[in-house]
C-alpha positions as CSV (number, residue, x, y, z in Angstrom):
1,X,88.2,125.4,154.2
2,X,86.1,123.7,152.0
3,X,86.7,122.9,148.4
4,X,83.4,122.8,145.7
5,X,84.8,121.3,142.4
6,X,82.1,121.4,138.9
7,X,83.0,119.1,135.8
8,X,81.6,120.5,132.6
9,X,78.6,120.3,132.1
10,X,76.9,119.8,128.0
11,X,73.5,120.9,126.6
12,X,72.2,120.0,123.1
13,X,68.5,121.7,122.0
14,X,67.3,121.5,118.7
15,X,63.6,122.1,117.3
16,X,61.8,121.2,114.1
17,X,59.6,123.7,112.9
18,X,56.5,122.9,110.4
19,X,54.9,125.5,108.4
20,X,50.8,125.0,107.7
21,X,50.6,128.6,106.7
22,X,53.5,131.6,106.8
23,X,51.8,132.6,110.1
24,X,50.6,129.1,112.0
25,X,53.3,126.7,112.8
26,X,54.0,123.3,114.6
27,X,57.2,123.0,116.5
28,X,59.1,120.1,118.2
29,X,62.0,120.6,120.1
30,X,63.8,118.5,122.6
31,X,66.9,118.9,125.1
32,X,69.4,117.1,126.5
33,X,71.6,118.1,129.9
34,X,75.0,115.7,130.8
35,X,78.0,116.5,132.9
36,X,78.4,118.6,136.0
37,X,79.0,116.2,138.5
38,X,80.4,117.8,141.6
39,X,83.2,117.2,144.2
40,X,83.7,118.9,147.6
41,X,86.9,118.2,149.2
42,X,87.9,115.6,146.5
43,X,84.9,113.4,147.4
44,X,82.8,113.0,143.9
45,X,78.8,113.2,144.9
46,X,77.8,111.3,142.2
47,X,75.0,114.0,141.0
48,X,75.5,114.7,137.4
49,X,72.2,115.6,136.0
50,X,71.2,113.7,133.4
51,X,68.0,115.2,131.9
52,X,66.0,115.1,128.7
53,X,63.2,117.0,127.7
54,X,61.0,117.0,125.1
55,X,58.2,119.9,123.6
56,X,55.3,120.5,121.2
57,X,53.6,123.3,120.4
58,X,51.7,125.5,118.0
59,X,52.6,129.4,117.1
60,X,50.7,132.1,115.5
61,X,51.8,135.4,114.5
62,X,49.4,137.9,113.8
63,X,49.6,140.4,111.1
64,X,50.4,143.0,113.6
65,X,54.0,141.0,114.6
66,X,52.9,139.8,118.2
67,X,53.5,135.8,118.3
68,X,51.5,133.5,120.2
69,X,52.8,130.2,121.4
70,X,51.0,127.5,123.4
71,X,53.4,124.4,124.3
72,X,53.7,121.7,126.4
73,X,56.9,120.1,127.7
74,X,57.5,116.9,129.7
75,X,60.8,115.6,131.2
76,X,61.9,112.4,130.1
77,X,64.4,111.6,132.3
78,X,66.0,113.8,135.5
79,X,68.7,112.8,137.6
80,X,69.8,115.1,140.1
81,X,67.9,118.0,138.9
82,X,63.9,120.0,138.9
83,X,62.1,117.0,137.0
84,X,58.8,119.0,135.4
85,X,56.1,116.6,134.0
86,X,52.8,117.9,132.0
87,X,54.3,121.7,131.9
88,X,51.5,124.2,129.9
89,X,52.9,127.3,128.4
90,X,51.3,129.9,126.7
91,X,53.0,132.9,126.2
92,X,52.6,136.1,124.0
93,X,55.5,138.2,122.5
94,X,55.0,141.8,120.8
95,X,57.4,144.0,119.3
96,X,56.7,147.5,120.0
């Protein structure tokens, strides 16, 4: 029978958040993904993912409390992972 084995893995985000007006804002975030190597029967597979990604975008909320958000990430770095480059998001969220 085979045996899988995880390390832990880590995850730091943060984002800066800049307000021109209460309801238009500039925000910066980035994230960083170490640890989780693997090991199946004892043998390491050297595949810890080692991935950083970085974001900007602009938000809008609208008097009525929906929030618009248009963003664009791009991986830095990613080792033994998905590796997105040039992503475009924009995404609406409305309270009911």
């Amino acid at each position: 029978r085979n045996k899988l084995e995880q390390d832990v893995s880590y995850a730091l985000t943060g984002y800066l958040r800049y307000k021109f007006t209460p309801d238009f804002q500039l925000v910066t975030g980035a994230q960083v993904n170490r640890g989780g190597a693997t090991s199946i029967n004892g043998v390491d597979q050297n595949n810890a993912p080692e991935n950083t990604r970085l974001s900007v975008g602009l938000l809008y909320l609208t008097s009525n409390k929906d929030q618009w958000q248009l963003r664009y990430s791009n991986d830095l770095n990613a080792e033994y992972g998905f590796k997105t480059t040039n992503e475009l998001v924009l995404r609406l969220t409305s309270q009911f």
